[in-house]
C-alpha positions as CSV (number, residue, x, y, z in Angstrom):
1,X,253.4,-30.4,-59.9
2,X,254.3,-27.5,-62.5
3,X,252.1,-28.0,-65.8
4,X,254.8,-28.5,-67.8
5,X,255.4,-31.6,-65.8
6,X,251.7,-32.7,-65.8
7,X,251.7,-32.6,-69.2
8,X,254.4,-34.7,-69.9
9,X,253.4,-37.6,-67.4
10,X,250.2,-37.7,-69.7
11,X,252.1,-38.3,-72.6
12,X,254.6,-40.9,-71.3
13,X,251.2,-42.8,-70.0
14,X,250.1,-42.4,-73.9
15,X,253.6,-43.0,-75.0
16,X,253.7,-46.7,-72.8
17,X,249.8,-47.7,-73.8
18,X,250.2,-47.2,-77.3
19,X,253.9,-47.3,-78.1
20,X,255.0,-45.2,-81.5
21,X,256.7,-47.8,-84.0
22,X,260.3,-48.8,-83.2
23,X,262.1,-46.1,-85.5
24,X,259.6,-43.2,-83.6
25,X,260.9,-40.3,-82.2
26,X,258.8,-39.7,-80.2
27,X,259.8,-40.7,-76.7
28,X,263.6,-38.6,-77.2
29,X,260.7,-36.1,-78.5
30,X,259.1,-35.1,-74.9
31,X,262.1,-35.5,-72.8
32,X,263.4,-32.4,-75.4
33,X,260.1,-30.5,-75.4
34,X,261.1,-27.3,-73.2
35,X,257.9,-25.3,-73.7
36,X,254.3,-25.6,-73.5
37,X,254.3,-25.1,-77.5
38,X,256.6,-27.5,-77.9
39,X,253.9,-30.2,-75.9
40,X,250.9,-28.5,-78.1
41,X,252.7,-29.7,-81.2
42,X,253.5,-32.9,-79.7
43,X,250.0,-33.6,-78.7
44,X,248.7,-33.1,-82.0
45,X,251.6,-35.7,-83.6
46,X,250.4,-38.1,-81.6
47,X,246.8,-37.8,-81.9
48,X,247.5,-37.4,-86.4
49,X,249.3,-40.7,-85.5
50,X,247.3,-42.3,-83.8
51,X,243.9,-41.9,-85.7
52,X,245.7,-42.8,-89.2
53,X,247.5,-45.2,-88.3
54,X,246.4,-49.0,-89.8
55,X,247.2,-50.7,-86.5
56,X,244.6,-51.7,-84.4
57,X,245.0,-49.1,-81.3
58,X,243.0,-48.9,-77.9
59,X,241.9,-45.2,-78.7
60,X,239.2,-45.3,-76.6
61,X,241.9,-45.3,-73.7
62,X,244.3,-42.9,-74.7
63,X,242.5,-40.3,-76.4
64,X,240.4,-39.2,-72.8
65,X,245.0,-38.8,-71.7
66,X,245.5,-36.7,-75.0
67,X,241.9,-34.8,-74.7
68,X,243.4,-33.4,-70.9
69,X,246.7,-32.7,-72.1
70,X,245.0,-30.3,-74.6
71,X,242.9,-28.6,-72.4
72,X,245.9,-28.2,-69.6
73,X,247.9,-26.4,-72.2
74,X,244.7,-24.1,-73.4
75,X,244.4,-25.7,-76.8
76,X,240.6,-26.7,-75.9
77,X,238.9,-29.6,-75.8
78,X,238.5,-30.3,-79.9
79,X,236.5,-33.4,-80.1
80,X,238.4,-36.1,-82.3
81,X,236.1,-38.0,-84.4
82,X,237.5,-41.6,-85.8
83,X,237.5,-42.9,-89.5
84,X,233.7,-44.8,-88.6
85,X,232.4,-41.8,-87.7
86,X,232.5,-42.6,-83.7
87,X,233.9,-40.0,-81.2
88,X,237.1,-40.5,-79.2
89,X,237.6,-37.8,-76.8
């Protein structure tokens, strides 16, 4: 499987445990993405969502998805740190 594609079946599996809100983007957003850039930025939209948003989230489960997509596209492996302090991948 091409990385490109690898990448993206992470974020769908991201995408379908912690759906974005009903008006999101998101979704159309990865089926457009046409570089590995494009995924980077995508990546990091998701995980800026994720960690501010109010609703109670299962990050502990998606973040570890996120965390792989980043380092298959080179971007490292930045640890993410929640609001309490606690790391999530």
């Amino acid at each position: 499987m091409a990385l490109h594609e690898q990448v993206r079946a992470l974020l769908r599996t991201v995408i379908q445990r912690e759906p974005p809100p009903f008006t999101s983007r998101v979704p159309a957003r990865l089926e457009r993405c046409e570089t590995l850039g494009e995924l980077g930025d995508l990546v990091f939209d998701i995980e800026r969502y994720l960690l501010r948003s109010r609703r109670q989230r299962k990050l502990h489960e998606v973040m570890p998805l996120l965390r792989e997509a980043r380092e298959l596209l080179g971007l490292g492996n930045t640890r993410v740190v929640g609001a309490g302090g606690e790391d999530l991948g």
